[in-house]
C-alpha positions as CSV (number, residue, x, y, z in Angstrom):
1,X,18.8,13.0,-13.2
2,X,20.9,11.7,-10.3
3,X,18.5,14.1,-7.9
4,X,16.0,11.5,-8.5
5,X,17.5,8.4,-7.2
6,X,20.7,7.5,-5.0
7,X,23.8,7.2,-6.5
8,X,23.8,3.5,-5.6
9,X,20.9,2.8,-7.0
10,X,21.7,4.5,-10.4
11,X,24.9,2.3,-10.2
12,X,22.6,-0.9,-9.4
13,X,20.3,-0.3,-12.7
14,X,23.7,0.7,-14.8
15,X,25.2,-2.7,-13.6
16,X,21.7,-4.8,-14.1
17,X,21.4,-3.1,-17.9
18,X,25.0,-3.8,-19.1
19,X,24.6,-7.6,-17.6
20,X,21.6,-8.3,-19.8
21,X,23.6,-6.5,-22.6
22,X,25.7,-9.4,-22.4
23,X,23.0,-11.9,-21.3
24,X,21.4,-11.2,-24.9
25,X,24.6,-11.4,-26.8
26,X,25.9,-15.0,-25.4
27,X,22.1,-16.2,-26.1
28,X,22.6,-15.2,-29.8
29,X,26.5,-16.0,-30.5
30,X,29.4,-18.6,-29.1
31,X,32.7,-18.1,-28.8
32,X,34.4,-20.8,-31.4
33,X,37.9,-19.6,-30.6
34,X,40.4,-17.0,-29.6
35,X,43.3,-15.7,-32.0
36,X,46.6,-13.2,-31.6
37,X,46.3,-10.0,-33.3
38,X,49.2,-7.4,-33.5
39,X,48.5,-3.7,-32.9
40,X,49.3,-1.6,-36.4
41,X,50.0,1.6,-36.2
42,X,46.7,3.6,-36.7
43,X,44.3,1.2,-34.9
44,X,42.5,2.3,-32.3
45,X,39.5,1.1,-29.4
46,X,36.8,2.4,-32.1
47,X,38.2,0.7,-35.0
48,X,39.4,-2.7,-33.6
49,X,36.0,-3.0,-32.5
50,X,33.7,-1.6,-34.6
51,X,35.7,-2.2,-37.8
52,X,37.8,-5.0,-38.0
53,X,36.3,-7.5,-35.9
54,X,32.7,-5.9,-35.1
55,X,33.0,-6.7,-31.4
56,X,31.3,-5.2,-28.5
57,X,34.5,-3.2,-26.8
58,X,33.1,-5.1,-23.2
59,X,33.6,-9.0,-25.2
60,X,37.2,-7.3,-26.1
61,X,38.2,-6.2,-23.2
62,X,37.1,-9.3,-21.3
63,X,39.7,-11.2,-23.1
64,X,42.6,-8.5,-22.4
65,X,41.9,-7.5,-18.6
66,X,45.2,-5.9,-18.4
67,X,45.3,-3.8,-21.6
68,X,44.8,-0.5,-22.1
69,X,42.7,0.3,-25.1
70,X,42.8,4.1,-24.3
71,X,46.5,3.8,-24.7
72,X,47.1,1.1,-27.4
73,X,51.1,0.4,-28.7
74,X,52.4,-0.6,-32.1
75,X,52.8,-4.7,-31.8
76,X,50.9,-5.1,-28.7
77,X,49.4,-8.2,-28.8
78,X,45.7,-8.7,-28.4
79,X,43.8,-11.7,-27.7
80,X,40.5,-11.4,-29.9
81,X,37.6,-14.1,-29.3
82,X,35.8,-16.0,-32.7
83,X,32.1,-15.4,-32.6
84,X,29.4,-17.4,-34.5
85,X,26.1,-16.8,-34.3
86,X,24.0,-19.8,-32.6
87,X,21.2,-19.2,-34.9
88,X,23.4,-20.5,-37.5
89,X,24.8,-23.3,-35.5
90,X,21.7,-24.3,-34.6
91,X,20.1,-24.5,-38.0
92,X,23.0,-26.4,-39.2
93,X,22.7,-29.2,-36.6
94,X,18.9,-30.3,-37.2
95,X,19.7,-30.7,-41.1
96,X,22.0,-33.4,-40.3
């Protein structure tokens, strides 16, 4: 309840959690590359993100600043960043 602290501190601890959001997901994966994708008819924010490349919508929208996903367009282009795990990168380096 916002009664309990100032709204600048609510805004301070929302800020501080979706940082180490972030922190935690560019410890475990690296961005290998960026690609073009075309908007189709029928995609939307959820889907893009959740179904066709299984992005977090912040890592999306970080790489199209001036897009919005709330109002997508047939053939809008969208640039769309390659994850890899580091795990996996990691464990592939020390066996060669």
């Amino acid at each position: 309840p916002l009664g309990r602290v100032s709204k600048e501190r609510f805004e301070e601890a929302r800020f501080q959690y979706h940082q180490e959001i972030q922190e935690d997901f560019m410890r475990a994966y690296q961005i290998d590359a960026v690609h073009s994708y075309e908007v189709k008819n029928g995609d939307n924010v959820w889907t893009l993100c959740h179904e066709t490349f299984n992005l977090p919508l912040w890592l999306v929208k970080k790489y199209n600043p001036d897009v919005d996903f709330y109002d997508l367009r047939r053939t809008q282009k969208l640039v769309i960043p390659l994850v890899e795990e580091r795990i996996r990168n990691e464990a592939a380096s020390s066996l060669l």
